[in-house]
C-alpha positions in Angstrom: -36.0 43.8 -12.3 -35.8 40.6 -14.5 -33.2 42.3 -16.9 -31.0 43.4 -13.2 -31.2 39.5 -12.1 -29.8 38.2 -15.5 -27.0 40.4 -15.3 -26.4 40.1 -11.5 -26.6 35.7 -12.3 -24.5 36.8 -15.5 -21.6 37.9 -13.2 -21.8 35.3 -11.0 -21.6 32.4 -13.8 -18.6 34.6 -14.9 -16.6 34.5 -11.4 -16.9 31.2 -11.4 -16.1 30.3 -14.4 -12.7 32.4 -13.8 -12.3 31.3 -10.2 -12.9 27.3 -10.8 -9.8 26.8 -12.7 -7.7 27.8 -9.8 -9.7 26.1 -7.2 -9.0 22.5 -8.7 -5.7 23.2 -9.1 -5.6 24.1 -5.0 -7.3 20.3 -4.6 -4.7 18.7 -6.9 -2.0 20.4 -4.9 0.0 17.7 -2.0 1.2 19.0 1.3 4.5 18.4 2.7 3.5 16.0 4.9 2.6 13.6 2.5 5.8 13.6 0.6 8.3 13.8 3.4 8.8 12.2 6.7 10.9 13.8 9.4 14.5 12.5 10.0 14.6 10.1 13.0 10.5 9.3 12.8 11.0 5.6 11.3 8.4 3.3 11.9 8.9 0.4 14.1 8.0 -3.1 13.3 7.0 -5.4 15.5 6.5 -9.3 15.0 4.9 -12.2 16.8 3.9 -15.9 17.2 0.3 -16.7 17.8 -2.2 -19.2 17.4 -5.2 -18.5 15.0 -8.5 -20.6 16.8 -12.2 -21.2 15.3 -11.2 -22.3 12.0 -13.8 -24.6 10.5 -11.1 -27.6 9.7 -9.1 -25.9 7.6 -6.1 -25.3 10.1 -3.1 -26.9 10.4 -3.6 -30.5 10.1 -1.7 -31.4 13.2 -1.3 -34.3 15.6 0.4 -34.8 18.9 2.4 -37.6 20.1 6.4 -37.9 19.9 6.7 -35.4 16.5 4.3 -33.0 17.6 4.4 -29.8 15.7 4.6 -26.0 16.8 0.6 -25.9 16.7 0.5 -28.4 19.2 2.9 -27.6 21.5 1.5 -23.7 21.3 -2.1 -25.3 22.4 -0.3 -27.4 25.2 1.9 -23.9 26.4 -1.6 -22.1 26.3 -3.5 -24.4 27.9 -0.7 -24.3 30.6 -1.3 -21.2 31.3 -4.5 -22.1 32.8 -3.4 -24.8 34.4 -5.1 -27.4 32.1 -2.5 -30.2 31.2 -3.0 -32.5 28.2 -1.2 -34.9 26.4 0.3 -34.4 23.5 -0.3 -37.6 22.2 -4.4 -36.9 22.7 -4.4 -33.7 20.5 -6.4 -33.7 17.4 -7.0 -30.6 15.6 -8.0 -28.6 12.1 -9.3 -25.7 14.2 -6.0 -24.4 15.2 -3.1 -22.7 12.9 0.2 -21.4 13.8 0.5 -17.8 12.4 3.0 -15.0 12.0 2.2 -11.4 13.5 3.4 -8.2 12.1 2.9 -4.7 12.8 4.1 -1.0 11.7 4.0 1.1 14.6 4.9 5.0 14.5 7.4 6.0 17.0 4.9 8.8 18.1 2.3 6.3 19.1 1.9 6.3 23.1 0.7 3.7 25.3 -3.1 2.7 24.8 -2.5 3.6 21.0 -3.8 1.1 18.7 -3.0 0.0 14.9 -3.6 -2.7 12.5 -1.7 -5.8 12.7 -1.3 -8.4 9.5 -1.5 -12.3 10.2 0.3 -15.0 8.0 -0.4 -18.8 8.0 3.3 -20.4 8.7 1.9 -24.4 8.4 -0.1 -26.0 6.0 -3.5 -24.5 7.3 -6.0 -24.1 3.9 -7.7 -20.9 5.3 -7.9 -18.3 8.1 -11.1 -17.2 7.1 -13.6 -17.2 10.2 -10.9 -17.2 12.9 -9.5 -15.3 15.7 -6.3 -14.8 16.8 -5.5 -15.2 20.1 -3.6 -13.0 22.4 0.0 -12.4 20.9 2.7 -10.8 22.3 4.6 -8.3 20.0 8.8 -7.7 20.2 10.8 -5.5 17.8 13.8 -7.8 18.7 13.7 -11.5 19.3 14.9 -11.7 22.3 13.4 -8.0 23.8 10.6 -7.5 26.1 6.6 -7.3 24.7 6.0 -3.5 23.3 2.6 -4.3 22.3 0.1 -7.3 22.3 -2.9 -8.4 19.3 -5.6 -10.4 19.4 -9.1 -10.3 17.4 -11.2 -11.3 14.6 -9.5 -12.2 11.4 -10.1 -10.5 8.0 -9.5 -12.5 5.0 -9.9 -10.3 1.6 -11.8 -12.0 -1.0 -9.5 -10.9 -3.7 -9.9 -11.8 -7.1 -12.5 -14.5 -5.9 -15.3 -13.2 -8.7 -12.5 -13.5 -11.6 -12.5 -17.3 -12.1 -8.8 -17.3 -13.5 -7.6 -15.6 -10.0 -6.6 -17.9 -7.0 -8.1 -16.7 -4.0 -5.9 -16.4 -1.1 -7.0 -17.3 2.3 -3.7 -17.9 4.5 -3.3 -14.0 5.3 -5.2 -11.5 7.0 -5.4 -8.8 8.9 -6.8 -7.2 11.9 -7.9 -3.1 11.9 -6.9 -1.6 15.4 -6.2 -5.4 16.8 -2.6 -4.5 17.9 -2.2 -2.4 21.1 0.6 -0.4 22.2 1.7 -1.4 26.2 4.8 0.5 26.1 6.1 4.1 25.4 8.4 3.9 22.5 11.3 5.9 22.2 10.8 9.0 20.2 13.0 11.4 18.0 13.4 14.9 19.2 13.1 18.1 17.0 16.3 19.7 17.1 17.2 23.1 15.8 18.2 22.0 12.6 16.8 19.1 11.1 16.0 17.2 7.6 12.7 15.7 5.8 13.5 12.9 3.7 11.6 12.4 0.5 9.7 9.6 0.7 10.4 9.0 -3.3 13.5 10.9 -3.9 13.8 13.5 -6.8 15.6 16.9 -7.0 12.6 18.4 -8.8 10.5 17.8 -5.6 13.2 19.0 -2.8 13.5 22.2 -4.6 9.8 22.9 -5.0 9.9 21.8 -1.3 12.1 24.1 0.1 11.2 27.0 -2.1 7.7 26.4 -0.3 8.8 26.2 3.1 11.3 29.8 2.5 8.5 31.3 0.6 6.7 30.8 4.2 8.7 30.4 6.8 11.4 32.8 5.3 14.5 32.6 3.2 17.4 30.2 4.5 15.2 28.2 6.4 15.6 25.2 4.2 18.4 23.9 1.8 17.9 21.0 -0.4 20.9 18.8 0.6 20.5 15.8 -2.1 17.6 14.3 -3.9 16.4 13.0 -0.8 16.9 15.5 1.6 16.2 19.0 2.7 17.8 20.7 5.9 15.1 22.1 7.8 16.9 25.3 10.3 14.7 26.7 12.8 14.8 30.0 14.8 15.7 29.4 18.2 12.5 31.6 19.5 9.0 30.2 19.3 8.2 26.8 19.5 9.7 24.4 17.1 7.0 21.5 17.0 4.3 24.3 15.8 6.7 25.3 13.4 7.3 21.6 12.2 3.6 21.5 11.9 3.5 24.6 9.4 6.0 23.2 7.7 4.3 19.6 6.7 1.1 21.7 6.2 2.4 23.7 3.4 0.9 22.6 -0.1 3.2 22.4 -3.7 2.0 21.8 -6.7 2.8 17.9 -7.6 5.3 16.8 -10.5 3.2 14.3 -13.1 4.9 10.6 -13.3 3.8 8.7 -15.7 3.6 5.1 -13.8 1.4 2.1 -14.8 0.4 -0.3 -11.8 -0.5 -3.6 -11.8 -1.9 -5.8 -9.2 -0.4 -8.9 -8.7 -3.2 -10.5 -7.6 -6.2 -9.7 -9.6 -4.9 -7.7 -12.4 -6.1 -4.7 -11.8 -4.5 -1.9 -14.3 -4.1 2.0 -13.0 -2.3 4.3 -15.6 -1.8 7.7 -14.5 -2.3 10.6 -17.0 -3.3 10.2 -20.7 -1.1 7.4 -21.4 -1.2 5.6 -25.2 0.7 2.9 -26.1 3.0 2.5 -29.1 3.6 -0.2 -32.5 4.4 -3.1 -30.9 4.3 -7.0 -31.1 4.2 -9.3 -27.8 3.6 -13.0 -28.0 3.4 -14.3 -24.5 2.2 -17.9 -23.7 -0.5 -18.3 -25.4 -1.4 -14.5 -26.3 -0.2 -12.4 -28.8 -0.6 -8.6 -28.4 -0.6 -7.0 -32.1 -0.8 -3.4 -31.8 0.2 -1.3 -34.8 -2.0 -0.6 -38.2 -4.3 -2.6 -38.7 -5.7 -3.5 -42.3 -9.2 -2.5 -43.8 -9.8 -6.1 -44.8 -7.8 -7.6 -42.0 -10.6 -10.1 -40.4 -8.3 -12.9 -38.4 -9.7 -14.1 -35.6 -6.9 -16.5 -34.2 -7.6 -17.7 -30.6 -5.3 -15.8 -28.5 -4.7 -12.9 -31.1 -5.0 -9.6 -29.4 -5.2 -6.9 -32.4 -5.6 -3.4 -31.9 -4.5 0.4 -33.5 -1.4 2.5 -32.4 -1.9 4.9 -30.0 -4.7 3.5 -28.1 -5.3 3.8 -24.5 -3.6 1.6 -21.5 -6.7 1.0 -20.4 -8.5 -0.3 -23.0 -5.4 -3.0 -24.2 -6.1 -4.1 -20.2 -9.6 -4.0 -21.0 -9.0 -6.2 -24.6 -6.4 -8.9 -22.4 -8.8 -9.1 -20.2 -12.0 -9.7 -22.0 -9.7 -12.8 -23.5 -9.1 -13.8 -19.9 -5.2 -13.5 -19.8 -4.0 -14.7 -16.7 -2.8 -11.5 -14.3 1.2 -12.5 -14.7 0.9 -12.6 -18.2 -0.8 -9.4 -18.1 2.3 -7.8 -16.2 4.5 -9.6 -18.5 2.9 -7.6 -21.3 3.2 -4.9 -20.6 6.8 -4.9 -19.0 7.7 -6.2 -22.8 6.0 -3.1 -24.1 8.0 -1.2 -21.6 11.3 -2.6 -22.9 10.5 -2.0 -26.1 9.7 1.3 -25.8 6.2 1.2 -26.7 5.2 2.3 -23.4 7.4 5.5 -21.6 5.9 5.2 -18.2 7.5 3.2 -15.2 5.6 -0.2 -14.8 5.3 -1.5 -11.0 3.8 -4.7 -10.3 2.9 -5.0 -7.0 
């Protein structure tokens, strides 16, 4: 009986083995929905003037009288609203900032439908942190009616607040589901033939895509167009929107980029893949990257001097700038020099 379990866990250890290879290639896979968007479906943005209230003295430092600012007069306008009137000449505040409201709204979003909304000091307020926005209006057009209104509590990131060579910035935030939707938007209509636009254009990627959607849906049913597009033609029986959705469920296998990322704001370094980094020589500021062959009996130690072997790991010259605490744009500077020079193949984005 012992010697029948053995081989019966024998086989098992042996299926999986086999059948684990394929499954993580199925959980790499992206579906269509991810890459593409439909032609038509383009988000709309919506905007606002508000007033940001409960600061703890770090608004806007504004004062009324004859050259009161917008923070003032949007407390006296409010106010007015409720039939309170004060003079502008008696208002004293550092609890109050004027702020900029914007939103990304899809056009399939109905009435009731909430979203996040981002807020943006535009006076000299030192920080949102601890505030509320009060009840904005949101246009897509200046001079169009109110699609939407936002109001809550304000979320300031902390940033790079624990890296003491990061500014912290406290003059945005944002609000998760403040912004409702008041209005029906318009929406795009599936017609009978129709396109997905590649959200990052490539022919490799429209070709895999519409071999996927004719290995499925059958052959003809899409044509890559460009880089950028693929004509979607559906049958004029069945419905089309469930056939849309079996479309942008379909999985492909994705296409590797090399791309290095670097935050803007706190340095952060993300390298996709295995990527090494060449001979190369960048003296930046104060910092100098050496990285090349390095000498048995090579024991320099010049402040600033970065020294490290070919072929070694993005991450680990991100790790060596900053355990020498290289401010982040010098960072990105680096490596956009190692870029040019061809020490690095990969895109670098610095966002």
């Amino acid at each position: 009986m012992i010697h029948i379990n053995a081989r019966i866990l024998g086989a098992v250890a042996l299926a999986l083995v086999v059948v684990a290879p394929s499954a993580v290639l199925a959980q790499n896979d992206i579906k269509i929905r991810d890459l593409t968007a439909q032609e038509g479906a383009m988000p709309v943005r919506l905007v606002g003037y508000g007033l940001a209230v409960g600061l703890d003295g770090t608004g806007d430092r504004a004062i009324g009288g004859q050259t009161a600012g917008p923070t003032v007069q949007g407390v006296i306008n409010t106010l007015r609203r409720f039939n309170i009137e004060v003079p502008a000449d008696l208002i004293r505040m550092r609890n109050v900032a004027a702020v900029l409201v914007t939103a990304e709204v899809s056009p399939f979003l109905r009435a009731g439908g909430r979203f996040e909304i981002h807020v943006s000091s535009m006076g000299d307020a030192r920080s949102l942190r601890g505030g509320v926005l009060y009840m904005t209006p949101l246009v897509a057009d200046a001079n169009g009616p109110a699609l939407a209104s936002a109001q809550g509590a304000l979320l300031v990131s902390d940033g790079g607040a624990v890296q003491r060579y990061t500014p912290t910035h406290e003059t945005t935030a944002r609000i998760p589901s403040g912004g409702v939707l008041e209005a029906d938007l318009p929406r795009p209509a599936i017609a009978a033939v129709s396109r997905l636009l590649l959200r990052e254009p490539d022919l490799g990627m429209a070709t895999k895509i519409a071999a996927a959607i004719n290995g499925s849906m059958g052959e003809k049913t899409a044509l890559v167009e460009d880089e950028g597009a693929v004509i979607i033609t559906l049958a004029d029986s069945g419905s089309k929107p469930l056939a849309m959705a079996k479309i942008r469920e379909l999985a492909i296998a994705p296409e590797s980029r090399p791309r290095l990322v670097i935050d803007g704001r706190d340095g952060t370094v993300v390298a996709g893949g295995d990527m090494v980094v060449g001979s190369a020589t960048v003296s930046h500021g104060a910092i100098t990257l050496a990285i090349g062959k390095v000498a048995d009996n090579d024991t320099a130690a010049i402040p600033g001097s970065v020294r490290l072997p070919a072929g070694i790991p993005v991450q680990r010259v991100a790790t060596a700038l900053h355990a020498v605490q290289t401010p982040v744009n010098e960072i990105a500077a680096i490596f956009a020099a190692l870029r040019e020079v061809g020490a690095i193949t990969a895109e670098v984005i610095v966002r």
